[in-house]
N, C-alpha and C positions, 0 to 999 in steps of 0.2 A: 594211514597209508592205504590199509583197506578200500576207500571210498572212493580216493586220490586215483585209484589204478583199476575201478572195477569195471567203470565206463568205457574205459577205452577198449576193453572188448569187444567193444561192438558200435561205440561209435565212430564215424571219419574225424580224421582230429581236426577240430574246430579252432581259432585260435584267438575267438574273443569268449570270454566265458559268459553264460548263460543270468538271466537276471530274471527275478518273477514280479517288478517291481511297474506297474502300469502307470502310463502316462510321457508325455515330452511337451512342454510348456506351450508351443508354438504348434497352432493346426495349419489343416491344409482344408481347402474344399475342393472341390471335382474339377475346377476349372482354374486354380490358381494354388499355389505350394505358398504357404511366408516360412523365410529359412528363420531362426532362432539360436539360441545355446544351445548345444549336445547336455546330458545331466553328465554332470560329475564323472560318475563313473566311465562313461565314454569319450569323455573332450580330449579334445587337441585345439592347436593355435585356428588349423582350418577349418575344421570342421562343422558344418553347421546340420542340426536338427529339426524336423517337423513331425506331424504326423496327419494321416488321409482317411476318412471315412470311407469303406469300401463294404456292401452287402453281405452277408452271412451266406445267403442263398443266391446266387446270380442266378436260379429262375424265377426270384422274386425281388428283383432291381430297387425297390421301393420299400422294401422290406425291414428287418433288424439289419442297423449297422454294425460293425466291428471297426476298431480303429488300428489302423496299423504305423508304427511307428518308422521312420528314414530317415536319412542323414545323405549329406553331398559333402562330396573335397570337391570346390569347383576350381576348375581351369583357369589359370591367372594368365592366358594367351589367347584374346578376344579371338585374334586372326588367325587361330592356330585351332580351335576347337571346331570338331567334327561332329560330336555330340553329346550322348549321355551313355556311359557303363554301368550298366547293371554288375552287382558283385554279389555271389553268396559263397560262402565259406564250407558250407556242407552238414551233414549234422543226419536225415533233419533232427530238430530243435534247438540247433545250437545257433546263438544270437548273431546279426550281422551287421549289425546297426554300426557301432565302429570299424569293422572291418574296411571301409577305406583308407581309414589313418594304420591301419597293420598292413595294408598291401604297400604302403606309400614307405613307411620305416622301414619294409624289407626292401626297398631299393627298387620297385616298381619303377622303370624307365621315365627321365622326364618326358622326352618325347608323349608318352602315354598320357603320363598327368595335363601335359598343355592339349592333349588331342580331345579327351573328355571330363567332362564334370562326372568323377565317381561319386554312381548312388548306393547308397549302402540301407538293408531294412531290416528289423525283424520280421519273419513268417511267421503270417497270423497263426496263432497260438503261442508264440515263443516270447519271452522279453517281456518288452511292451507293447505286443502286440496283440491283445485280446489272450492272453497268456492262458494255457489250459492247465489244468491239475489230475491227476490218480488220486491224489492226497496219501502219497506214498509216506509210510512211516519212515524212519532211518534207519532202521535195519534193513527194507526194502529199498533203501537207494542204494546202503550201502551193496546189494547182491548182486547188482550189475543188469547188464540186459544178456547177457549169456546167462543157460542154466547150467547146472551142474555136470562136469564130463561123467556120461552116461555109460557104464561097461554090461548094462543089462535091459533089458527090455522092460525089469522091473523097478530100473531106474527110472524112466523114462516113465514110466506108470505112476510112479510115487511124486514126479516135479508137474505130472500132469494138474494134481491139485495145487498146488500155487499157484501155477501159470493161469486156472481160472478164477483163481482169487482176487488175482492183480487186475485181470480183462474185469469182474465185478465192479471191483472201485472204481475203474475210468466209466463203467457206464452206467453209476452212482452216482458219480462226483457233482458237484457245484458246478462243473464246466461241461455238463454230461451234454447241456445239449448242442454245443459244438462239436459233436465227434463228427455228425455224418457229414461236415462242411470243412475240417480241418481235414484235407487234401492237395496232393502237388497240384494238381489243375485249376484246384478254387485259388493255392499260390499263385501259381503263373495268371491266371485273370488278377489279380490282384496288381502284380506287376505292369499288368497293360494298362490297367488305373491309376496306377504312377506315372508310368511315362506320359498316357491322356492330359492328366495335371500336370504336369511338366512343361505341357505344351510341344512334346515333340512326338515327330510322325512315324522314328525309329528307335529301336534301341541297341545297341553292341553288350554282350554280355561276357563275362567273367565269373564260371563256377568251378568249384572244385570239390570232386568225390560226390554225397549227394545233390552239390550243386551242379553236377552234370547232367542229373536227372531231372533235377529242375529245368534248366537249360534246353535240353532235349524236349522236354514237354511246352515248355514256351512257344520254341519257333515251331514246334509241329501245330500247336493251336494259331499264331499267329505268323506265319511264315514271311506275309509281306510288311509285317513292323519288325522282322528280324534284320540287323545291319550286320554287326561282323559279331560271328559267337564261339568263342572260347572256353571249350569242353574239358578240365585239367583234373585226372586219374578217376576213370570213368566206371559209370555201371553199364550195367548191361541193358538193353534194351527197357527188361523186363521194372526197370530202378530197383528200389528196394523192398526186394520178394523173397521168398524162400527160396527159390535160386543165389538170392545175392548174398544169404545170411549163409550157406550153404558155403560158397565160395572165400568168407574167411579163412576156412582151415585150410585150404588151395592157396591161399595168400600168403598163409604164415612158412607152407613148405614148399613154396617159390622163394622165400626172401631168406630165412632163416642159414639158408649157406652163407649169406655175408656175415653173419652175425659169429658163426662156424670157424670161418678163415680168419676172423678179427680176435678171436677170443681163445685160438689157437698159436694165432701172433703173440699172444702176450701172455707168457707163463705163468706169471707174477699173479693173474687171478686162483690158478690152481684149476681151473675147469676142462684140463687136457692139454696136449699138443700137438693135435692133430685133429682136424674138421669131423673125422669120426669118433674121438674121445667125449668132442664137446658135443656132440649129438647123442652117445652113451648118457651124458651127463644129465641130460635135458628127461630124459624117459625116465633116469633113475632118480634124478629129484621129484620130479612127478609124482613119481608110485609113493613114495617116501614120504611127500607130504600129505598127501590121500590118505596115508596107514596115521598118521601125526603129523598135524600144522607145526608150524614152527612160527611164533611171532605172530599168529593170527592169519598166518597165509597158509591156504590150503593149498591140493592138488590144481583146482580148476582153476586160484587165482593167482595161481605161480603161471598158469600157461597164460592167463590174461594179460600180467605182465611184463610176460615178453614180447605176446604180438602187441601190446600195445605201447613198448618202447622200441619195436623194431618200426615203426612208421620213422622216425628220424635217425639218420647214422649218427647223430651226438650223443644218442640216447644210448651209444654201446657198450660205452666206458661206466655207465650206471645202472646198466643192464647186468654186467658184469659182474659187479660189485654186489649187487643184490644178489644173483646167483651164490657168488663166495660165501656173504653172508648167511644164505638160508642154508647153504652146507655145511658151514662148521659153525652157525647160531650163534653168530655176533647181530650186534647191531645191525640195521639195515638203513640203508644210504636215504636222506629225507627225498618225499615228494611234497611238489605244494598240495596245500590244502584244496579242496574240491567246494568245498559250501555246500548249501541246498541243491541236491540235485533232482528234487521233484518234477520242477518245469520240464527241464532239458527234457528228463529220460518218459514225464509224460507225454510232450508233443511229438517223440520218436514215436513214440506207440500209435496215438491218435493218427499221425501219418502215414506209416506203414502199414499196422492194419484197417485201414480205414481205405487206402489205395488199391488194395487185391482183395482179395480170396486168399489165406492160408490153406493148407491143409489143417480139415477138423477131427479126422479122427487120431486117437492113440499109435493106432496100428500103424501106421502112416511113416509118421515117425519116429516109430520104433525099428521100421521098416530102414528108416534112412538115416539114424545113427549105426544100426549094423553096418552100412553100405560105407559111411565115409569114415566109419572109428577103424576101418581095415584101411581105407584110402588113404585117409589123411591124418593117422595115427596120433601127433600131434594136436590138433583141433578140431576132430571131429567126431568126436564123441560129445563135446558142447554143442559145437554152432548149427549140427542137425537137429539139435533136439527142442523140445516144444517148450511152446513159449505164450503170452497172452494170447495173440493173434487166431490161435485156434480156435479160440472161444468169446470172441467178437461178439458184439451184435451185426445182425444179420442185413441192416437196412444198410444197405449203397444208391446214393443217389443218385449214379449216375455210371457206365463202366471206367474200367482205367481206361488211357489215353494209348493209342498206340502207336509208335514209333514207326515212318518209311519215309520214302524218298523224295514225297512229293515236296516243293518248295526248291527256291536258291539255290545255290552251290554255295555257301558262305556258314558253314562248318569249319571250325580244327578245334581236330581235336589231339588232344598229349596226354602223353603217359608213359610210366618208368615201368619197366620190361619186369621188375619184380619187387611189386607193389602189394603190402599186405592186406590193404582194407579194400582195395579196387581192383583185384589181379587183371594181368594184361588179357586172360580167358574174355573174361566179359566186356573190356573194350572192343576188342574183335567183334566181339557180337552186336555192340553199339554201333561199330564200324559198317558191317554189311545191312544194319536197318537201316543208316539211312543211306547206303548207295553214294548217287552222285552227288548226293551234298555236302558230303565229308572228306577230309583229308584227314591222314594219321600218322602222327609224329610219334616216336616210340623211344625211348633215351635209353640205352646204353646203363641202368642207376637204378638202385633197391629204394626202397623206401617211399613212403605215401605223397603225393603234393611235387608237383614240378616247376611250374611258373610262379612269381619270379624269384623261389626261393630254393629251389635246385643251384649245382656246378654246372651244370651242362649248358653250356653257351650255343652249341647248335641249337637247342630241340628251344634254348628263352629266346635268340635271336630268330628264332624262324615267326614265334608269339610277337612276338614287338614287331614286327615284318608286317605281320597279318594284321592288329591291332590300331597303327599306325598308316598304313598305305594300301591293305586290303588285297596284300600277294600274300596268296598260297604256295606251297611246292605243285608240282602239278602233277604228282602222285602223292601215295605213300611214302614217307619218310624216315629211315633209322641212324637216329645220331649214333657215334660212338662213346663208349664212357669217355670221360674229362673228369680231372679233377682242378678245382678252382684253388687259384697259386695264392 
């Protein structure tokens, strides 16, 4: 259970899982895609597989290749397709290569499927696609990518050596010399080298959570191959920075009232009956399993998951159950099994610090678990505190990308009003970088992920709107809650 639940503190929930297994039978070259069988793992009836030789270093074009792996749902409506959707799921490192047959089974509008051939890939490093390593032990997978809730500044001192333990191994590793190249920008160029080979002169995109930042960084490098692009529960300008890791525990104490009123509803777990008993309950299970785990679950990884079962409302009812469970230490309700999570939780790292600047000293943040372990009580005694990224290596090829106005009006962007892993804070902020090329749809609904897997039929209808015929609202937008009958 441990391993099953320790990720998702800190990742956007992805919802193909992760593979470190290289290769896809069927290549591509620069100039032509041949589609193929998807492997195993990833097939459906439609689906079909390739993969593209694209640069290591795009200022050396000619250079070491890296192969990146894709897949297409192609459009069974000649007369009917507009073009090509790009899709990523979020992560980073979490695979996307199937991710067209997952947006297509959650009821992804036909309309949409006949409008575009979905392309689906892994980001290089992830999957099969030039896939990177830490060569994380299993006790280091098992630890999550949060560290420990910090109540002292000589906490924060003592996780400091880990944290450069782990930044050691990744710039060790067998895949060491992909770090300074594994980037959302060297992604997003990757992307234009798919569509290049594809043979089209646009692209329309579909991301969610870190694939907003992908997205974002796309059309700002490529603004006139940008067609119609679909932003779903957003980061902040900044992607994913110490701002954005910051604002987890601002996400968990936006959403966790729903969690409050649901678990309040229903006696029968014993967690209170009323939104402020189950909020007592939350701090006193906390301290409780800090002083003694129970079942292997400690204090930090009781808080892990919860925010990382409060991304979905179905996940409340076993959210619940676990809660009852760790308080009177019965059994605890299964999760699925997690696998190797080297890849995944490697190519987070490689991307995220590889993309900024963290802050490097101790002080820093020790500075800024004081600030939000007061703020945001709940999570922030983890999500401010230090992590590899402090202790990076120093070479950036290149700055991040920065996010404005310039380009098209063919932005929307969506998002649920109390969103744990992407709170609505930093959409807003997404919102006024890029000005007038954005609209913003805002739903009325807790939980991570809107389109097309949300109730809210405003804020999906408005997406399939946009997707399909290329109307916006002509402002900002707020649906009201819906619940789907």
């Amino acid at each position: 259970m441990h391993r099953a639940l320790s990720l998702a503190v800190a990742l956007a929930a992805t919802t193909v899982a992760a593979t470190a297994t290289p290769g896809v039978s069927v290549a591509a070259t620069p100039d032509t895609v041949r589609w193929g069988p998807c492997p195993k793992d990833v097939a459906s009836p439609r689906l079909e597989c390739s993969t593209l030789e694209v640069p290591l270093d795009y200022r050396d074009p000619d250079g070491k290749q890296i192969e990146i792996a894709i897949s297409r749902l192609a459009s069974k409506e000649p007369s009917q397709r507009r073009g090509v959707l790009f899709t990523n799921p979020g992560g980073p490192g979490g695979t996307g290569l199937g991710y067209p047959a997952v947006l297509a089974g959650a009821k992804l509008p036909q309309k949409v499927l006949d409008s575009y051939d979905v392309i689906g890939f892994d980001p290089r490093g992830v999957g099969r696609s030039s896939p990177v390593t830490c060569d994380l032990t299993p006790r280091q997978q098992a630890r999550g990518n949060f560290p420990p809730y910090a109540h002292t500044a000589a906490e924060v001192t003592r996780e400091a050596k880990y944290a450069r333990t782990i930044a050691e191994q990744c710039a060790t590793s067998r895949t060491a010399w992909m770090l300074p190249h594994t980037t959302t920008a060297n992604t997003a160029r990757d992307m234009d080298r798919i569509r290049a080979a594809l043979g089209e002169p646009k692209v329309s995109y579909l991301g969610a959570s870190y694939g907003t930042s992908l997205g974002a960084v796309y059309t700002t490098m490529f603004p006139r191959r940008s067609d119609r692009i679909v932003l779903d529960s957003n980061m902040g300008p900044g992607g994913y920075d110490v701002t954005a890791m910051r604002l987890f525990a601002r996400g968990l104490e936006d959403r966790f009232p729903d969690f409050a009123a649901f678990a309040a509803a229903h006696p029968e777990y014993g967690l209170g009956t009323t939104p402020e008993q189950v909020t007592a309950k939350f701090f006193d299970l906390a301290e409780r399993l800090e002083a003694k785990p129970v079942q292997g679950v400690d204090g930090t990884l009781f808080r892990g998951i919860t925010f990382g079962d409060l991304y979905v409302d179905a996940n409340m009812p076993r959210l619940a159950e676990t809660w009852q469970a760790l308080d009177t230490d019965q059994p605890l309700p299964a999760y699925p099994p997690s696998g190797d999570m080297d890849n995944l939780m490697s190519a987070r790292l490689y991307v995220i610090c590889g993309d900024k600047r963290w802050p490097e000293t101790v002080r820093e943040y020790q500075r800024n678990v004081a600030v939000d372990r007061l703020k945001y009580p709940m999570l922030g005694g983890s999500s401010a505190g230090i992590g590899p990224c402090a202790f990076w290596p120093d070479k950036r090829v290149e700055p991040p990308v920065r996010i404005g106005d310039r380009g098209p009006s063919n932005v929307l962007m969506v998002q649920n009003e109390r969103d744990p892993g992407t709170p609505l804070a930093g959409a807003r902020e997404l919102r006024r970088a890029f000005g007038k090329r954005a609209t913003l749809v805002t739903a009325d609904q807790g939980g991570h992920g809107v389109y097309p897997f949300g109730p809210n039929t405003c804020a999906n209808d408005t997406v399939t709107a946009f997707l399909t015929t290329g109307k916006r609202p002509t402002q900002d937008l707020a649906c009201a809650a819906e619940t789907r009958k």
